[in-house]
TIMAR-649411 format. One record per residue (C-alpha): x, y negated, z negated. Coordinates in steps of 0.001 Angstrom, whole numbers, plus 500000, padded with zeros to 6 digits. Last residue first. Example, Ala and Ser with C-alpha at 12.3 -4.5 7.8 and 13.67 -1.06 7.14 Angstrom:
// TIMAR-649411
513670501060492860 512300504500492200 
// end
This chain:
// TIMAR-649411
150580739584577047 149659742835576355 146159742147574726 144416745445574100 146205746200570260 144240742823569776 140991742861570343 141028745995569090 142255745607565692 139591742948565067 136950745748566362 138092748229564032 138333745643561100 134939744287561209 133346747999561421 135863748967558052 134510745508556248 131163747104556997 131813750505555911 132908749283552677 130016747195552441 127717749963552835 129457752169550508 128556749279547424 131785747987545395 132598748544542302 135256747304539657 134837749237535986 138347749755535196 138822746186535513 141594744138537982 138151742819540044 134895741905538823 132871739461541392 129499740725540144 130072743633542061 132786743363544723 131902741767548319 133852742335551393 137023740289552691 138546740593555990 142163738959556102 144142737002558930 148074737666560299 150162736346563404 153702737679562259 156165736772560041 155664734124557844 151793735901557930 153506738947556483 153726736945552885 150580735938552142 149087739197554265 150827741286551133 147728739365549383 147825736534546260 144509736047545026 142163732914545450 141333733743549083 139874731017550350 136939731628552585 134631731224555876 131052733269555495 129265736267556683 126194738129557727 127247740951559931 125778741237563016 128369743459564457 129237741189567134 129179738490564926 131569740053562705 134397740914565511 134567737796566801 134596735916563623 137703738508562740 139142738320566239 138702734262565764 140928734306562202 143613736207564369 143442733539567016 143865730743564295 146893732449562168 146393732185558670 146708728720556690 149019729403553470 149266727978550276 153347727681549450 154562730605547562 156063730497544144 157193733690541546 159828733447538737 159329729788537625 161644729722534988 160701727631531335 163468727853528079 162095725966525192 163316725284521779 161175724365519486 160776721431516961 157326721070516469 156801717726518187 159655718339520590 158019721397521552 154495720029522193 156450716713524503 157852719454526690 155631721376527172 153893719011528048 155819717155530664 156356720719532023 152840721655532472 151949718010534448 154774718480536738 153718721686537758 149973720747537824 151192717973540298 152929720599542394 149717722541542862 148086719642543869 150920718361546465 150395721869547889 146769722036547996 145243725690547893 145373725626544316 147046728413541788 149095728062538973 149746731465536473 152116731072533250 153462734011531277 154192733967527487 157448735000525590 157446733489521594 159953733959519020 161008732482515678 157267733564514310 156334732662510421 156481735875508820 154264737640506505 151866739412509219 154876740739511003 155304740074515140 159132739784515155 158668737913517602 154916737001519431 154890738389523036 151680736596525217 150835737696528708 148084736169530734 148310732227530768 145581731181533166 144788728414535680 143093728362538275 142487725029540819 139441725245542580 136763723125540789 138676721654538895 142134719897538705 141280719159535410 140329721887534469 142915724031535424 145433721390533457 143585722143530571 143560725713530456 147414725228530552 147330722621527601 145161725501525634 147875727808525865 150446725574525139 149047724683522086 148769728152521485 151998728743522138 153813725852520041 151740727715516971 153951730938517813 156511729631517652 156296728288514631 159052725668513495 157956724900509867 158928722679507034 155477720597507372 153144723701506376 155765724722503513 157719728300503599 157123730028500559 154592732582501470 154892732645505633 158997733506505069 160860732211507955 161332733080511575 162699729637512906 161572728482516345 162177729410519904 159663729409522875 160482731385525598 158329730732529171 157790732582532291 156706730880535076 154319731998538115 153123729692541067 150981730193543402 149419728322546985 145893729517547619 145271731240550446 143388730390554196 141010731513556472 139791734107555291 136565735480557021 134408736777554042 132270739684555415 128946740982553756 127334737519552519 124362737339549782 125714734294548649 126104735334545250 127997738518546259 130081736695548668 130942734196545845 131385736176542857 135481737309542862 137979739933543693 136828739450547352 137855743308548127 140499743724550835 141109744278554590 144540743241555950 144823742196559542 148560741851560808 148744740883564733 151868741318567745 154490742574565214 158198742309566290 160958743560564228 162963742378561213 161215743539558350 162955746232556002 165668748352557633 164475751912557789 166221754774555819 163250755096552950 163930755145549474 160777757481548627 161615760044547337 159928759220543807 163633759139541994 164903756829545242 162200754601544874 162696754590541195 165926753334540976 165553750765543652 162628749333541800 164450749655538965 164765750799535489 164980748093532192 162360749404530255 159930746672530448 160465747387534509 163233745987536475 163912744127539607 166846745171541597 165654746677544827 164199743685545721 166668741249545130 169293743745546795 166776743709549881 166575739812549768 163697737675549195 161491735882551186 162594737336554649 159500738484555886 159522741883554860 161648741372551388 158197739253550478 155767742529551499 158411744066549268 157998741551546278 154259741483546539 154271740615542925 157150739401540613 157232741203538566 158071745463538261 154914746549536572 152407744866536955 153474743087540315 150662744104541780 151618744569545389 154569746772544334 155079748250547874 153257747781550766 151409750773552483 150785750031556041 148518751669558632 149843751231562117 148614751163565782 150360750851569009 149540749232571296 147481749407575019 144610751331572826 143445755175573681 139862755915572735 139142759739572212 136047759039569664 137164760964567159 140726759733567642 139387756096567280 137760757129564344 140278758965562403 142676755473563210 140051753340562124 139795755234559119 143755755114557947 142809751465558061 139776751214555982 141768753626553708 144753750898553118 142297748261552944 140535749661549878 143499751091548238 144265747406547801 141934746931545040 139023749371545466 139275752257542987 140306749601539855 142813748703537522 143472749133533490 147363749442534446 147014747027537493 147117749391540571 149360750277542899 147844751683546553 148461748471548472 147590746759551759 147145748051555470 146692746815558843 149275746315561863 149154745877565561 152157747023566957 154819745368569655 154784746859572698 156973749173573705 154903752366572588 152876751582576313 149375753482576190 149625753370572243 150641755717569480 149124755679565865 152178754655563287 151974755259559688 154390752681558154 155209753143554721 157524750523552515 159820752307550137 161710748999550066 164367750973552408 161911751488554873 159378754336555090 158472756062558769 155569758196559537 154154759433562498 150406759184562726 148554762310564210 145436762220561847 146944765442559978 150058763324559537 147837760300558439 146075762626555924 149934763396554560 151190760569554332 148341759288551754 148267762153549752 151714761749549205 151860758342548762 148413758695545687 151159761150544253 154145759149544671 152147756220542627 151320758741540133 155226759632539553 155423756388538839 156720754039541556 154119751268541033 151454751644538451 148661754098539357 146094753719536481 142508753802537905 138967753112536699 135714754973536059 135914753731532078 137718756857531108 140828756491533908 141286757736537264 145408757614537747 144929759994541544 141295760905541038 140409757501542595 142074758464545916 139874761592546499 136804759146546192 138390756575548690 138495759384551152 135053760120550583 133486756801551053 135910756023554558 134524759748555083 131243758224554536 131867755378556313 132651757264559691 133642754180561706 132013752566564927 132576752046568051 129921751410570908 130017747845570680 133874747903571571 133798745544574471 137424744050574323 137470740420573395 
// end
């Protein structure tokens, strides 16, 4: 590994820039509320491009609306090192998610200018598109068009609630890029996030080294019944929806638990039809979230949700329509990108501990691609997708120190 003992970031500008960020969708509660492709989204962008402009970066956006912000090397050849994540947020979101990672990266290029240090690669700072999933499901779908999960015209066609698109709105936003999506060489991928969860906190850790991800799976389900009268309508006579849900519901918690202690799961979105306080509902739309980092687990709570479903409707009388929208396998990141990150944190004397990440990352999906690990830093009290989601400055500078070196150690290799 290179000897980079003497680098360091600027965290408060790392602090600073992050601050300017929040104002971009801040919300009451300290939060913010920059879903993607609104005309917030292309203002966070903007700012974004153009602080990477001022920090010599060139910019290029592919046709996912994907930006690249490119740092020159000794030999431009080479394939780049990469780092970045998202600047979307969930619509009651916070300042660190994904923005987090994207800054910590923009800041090891200001430093390494600062400091006049010229790597062997290139460097670049990514912004993925749609990370969330919030508002145009299913997430990460550009990261996915990237590494050849899903097709360009897939991506470009999923809709919002109101029925634009992703392609539509890229192109409204300017920012339809001309670049092909994925299909060139990338020598590392490090992505730098928030935890989203208790454990480094509790363990009084600074750096999570990821290691691995937990496997997902996302349905969406439509229960039918019979919208009748709630007044005249007997208890026995009915087909509620709405009652097949909540039996549903608590069958999902179920199968979490019993797969404990790492399995999740969690239904998060609930649409009752026509939603009046005298009738009985016909209609019911709910969302479905699986995770577990074992594949043969993950596919056992799949078979376990369906079978009841299944058996719940038929006692009712329901009709049931169930699509899995959204699956990835759980991934193992790449062993000599996981060492740069060890590397990297012992030599800044960084307490730290190996992870899981139990939230789906752009890195999910690069890592098919290209030789990819994360950096995680504590959140407070684990809260993440809230309005009131913290973090402490010296933790962000940290996870920015971890990152610097990792990138090093690789954009030096030419091999």
């Amino acid at each position: 590994m290179a000897d980079t003992s003497n680098l360091k970031v600027r965290g408060e500008r790392l602090w600073e820039s992050l601050a300017e960020m929040a104002k971009i969708g801040a919300t009451e509660k300290g939060g913010c509320c920059r879903l993607a492709l609104t005309d917030l989204d292309k203002q966070g962008r903007d700012l974004f491009v153009g602080w990477c402009r001022d920090a010599g970066c060139t910019i290029k956006v592919d046709k996912m609306g994907n930006i690249f912000a490119r740092r020159p090397g000794r030999n431009n050849d080479l394939a780049p090192v990469i780092t970045g994540s998202h600047l979307d947020t969930q619509p009651t979101g916070g300042r660190f998610d994904g923005v987090f990672g994207v800054l910590a990266g923009l800041e090891v290029v200001r430093s390494l200018n600062d400091l006049g240090y010229e790597t062997e690669r290139p460097i670049e700072v990514a912004v993925w598109t749609n990370e969330e999933g919030s508002r145009f499901p299913p997430a990460m779908v550009a990261s996915g068009v990237f590494s050849g999960e899903f097709s360009l015209e897939y991506g470009l066609s999923r809709a919002d609630p109101d029925g634009k698109t992703m392609g539509e709105e890229l192109a409204r936003i300017g920012y339809a890029g001309a670049e092909d999506v994925g299909g060139r060489d990338v020598h590392a991928y490090f992505e730098a996030h928030i935890e989203q969860g208790p454990i480094l906190e509790d363990e009084e850790k600074t750096i999570g080294i990821v290691t691995d991800a937990q496997g997902q799976r996302w349905y969406e389900l439509t229960l039918t019944g019979v919208e009748s009268h709630a007044g005249p309508t007997p208890m026995a006579s009915r087909k509620d929806a709405l009652l097949g849900a909540a039996r549903i519901i608590q069958l999902v918690n179920q199968v979490g638990l019993d797969n404990a202690p790492v399995a999740c799961a969690t239904v998060g979105m609930i649409n009752s039809y026509p939603n009046s306080r005298n009738v009985i509902p016909g209609r019911v739309f709910l969302t479905i979230d699986f995770r577990h980092p074992d594949d043969a687990v993950l596919a056992r709570m799949d078979a376990t949700m369906r079978a009841g479903v299944k058996a719940i409707c038929d006692d009712i009388g329901l009709g049931c329509e169930i699509e899995q929208i959204f699956y990835y396998a759980p991934i193992h990141f790449d062993e000599s990108c996981i060492q740069s990150v060890r590397e990297a944190t012992r030599d800044c004397g960084f307490s730290s501990r190996e992870m899981v990440s139990g939230a789906g990352h752009d890195a999910c999906y690069v890592a098919a691609v290209a030789p990819t690990s994360m950096i995680f830093i504590p959140c407070i009290d684990g809260i993440s997708h809230n309005e009131v989601e913290d973090v402490k400055p010296e933790w962000i500078t940290a996870g920015a120190d971890v990152l610097l070196r990792a990138i090093l150690d690789k954009a030096e290799h030419v091999a």
